[in-house]
C-alpha positions in Angstrom: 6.7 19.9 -26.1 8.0 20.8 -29.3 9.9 23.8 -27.9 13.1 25.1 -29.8 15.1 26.2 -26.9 15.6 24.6 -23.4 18.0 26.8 -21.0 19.1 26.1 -17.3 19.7 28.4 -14.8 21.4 28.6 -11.2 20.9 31.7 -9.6 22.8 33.0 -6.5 20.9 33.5 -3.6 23.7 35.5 -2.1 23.4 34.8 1.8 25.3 31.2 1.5 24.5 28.1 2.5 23.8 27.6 5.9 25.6 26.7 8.2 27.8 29.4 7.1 28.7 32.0 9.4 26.6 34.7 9.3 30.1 37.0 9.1 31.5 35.5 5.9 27.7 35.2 3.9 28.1 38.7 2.7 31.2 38.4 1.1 30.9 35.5 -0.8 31.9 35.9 -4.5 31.4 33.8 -7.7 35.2 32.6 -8.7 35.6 31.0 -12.2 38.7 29.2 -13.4 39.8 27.2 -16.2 42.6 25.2 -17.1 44.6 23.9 -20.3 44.3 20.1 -19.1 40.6 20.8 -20.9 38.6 21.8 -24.0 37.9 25.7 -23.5 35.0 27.8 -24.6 34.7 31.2 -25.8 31.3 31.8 -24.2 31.6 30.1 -20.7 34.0 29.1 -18.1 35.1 25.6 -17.6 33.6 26.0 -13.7 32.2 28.0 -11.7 32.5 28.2 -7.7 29.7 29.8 -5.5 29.2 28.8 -2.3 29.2 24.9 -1.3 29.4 24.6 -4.7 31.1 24.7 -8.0 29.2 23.9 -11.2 31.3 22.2 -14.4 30.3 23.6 -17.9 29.1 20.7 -20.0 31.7 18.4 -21.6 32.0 17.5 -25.1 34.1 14.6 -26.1 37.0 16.7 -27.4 40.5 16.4 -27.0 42.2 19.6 -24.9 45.2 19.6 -27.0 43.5 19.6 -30.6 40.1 20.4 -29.3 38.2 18.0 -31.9 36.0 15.6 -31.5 37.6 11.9 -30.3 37.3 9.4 -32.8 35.7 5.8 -31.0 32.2 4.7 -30.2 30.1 5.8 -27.2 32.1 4.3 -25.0 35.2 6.3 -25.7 33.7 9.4 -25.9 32.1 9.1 -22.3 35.7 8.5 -21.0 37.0 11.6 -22.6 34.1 13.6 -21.4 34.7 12.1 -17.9 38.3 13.1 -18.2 38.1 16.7 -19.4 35.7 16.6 -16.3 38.4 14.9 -13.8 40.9 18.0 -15.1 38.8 20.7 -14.4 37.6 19.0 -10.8 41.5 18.7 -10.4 42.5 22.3 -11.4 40.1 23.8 -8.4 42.0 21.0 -5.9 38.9 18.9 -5.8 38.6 15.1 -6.9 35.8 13.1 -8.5 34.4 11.9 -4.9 33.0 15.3 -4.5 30.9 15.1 -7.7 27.1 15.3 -5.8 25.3 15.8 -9.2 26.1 14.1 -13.1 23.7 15.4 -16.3 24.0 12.8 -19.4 23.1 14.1 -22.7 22.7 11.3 -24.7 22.4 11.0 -28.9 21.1 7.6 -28.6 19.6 6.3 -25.3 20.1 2.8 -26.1 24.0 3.2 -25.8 23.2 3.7 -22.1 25.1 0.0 -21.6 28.4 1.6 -23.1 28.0 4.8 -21.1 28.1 2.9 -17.9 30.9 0.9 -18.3 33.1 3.7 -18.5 31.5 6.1 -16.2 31.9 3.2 -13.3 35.6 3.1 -13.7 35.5 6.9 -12.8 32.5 6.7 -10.0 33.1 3.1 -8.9 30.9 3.6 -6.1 27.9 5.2 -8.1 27.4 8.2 -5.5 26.4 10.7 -7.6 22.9 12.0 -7.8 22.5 11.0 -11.8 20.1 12.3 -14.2 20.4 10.7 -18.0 18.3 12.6 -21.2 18.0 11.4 -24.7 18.7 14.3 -27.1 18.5 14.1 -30.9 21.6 15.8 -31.6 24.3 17.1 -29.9 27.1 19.7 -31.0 30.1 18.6 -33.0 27.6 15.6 -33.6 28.7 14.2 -30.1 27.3 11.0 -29.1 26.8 12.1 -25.4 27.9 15.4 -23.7 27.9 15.2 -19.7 28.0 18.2 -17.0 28.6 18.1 -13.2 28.4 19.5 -9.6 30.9 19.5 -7.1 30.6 19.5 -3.6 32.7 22.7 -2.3 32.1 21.6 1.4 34.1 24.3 2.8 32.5 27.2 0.9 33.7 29.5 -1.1 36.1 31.8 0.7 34.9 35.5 0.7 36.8 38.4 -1.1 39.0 40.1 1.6 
């Protein structure tokens, strides 16, 4: 549509998700974390917990120690994006099998071969809900960029 911006938003409803108990909806907080085992930004959080869920910040395919851009094809840098995702998903004790929801960003939708073959050796199973979008560009001239939901089934504890 021609448009020069495209932003998402999630926006806390603030009761919970039922079936919460009615007692704990009105302390539920928004926690953020991040942890060294990934790339870190200066204008988000690495994820985000609220409720039954926690939503990942978008991965680039950089390396956390050096935090450039990983040299390889496609292929490699899906991996890397899927493993700065598996650190994250691990620093809040969760593991991949709680990933409900994976966003592809991809530079060139014909690579969508090479994307696959590593993102099955981290969801074997192909659970996920999956949504895939062909982008022109991407920062760091990335060839794909992915971001994620996690199932939080136990909720978010409340602030005591």
């Amino acid at each position: 549509m021609n448009a020069l911006v495209q932003i998402e938003a999630v926006i806390s409803h603030g009761d919970g998700t039922t079936p919460q108990d009615v007692e704990d909806r009105h302390g539920i907080v928004i926690k953020a974390n991040n942890t060294e085992q990934a790339p870190k930004s200066s204008i988000s959080t690495q994820t985000v917990a609220f409720s039954h869920y926690n939503h990942i910040s978008a991965q680039l395919p950089l390396n956390p120690e050096t935090a450039e851009l990983v040299s390889g094809d496609v292929k490699e840098q899906t991996e890397q994006c899927l493993k700065n995702i598996k650190a994250i998903i691990e620093s809040i004790n969760h593991v991949m099998d709680d990933v409900v929801k994976v966003n592809i960003f991809l530079k060139n939708i014909e690579d969508m071969a090479a994307v696959d073959e590593a993102y099955t050796t981290f969801f074997p199973d192909g659970i996920p809900a999956r949504r895939t979008v062909g982008v022109s560009a991407l920062p760091n001239d990335a060839l794909v960029q992915i971001d994620v939901i996690v199932s939080n089934a136990e909720g978010t504890p409340p602030e005591v």
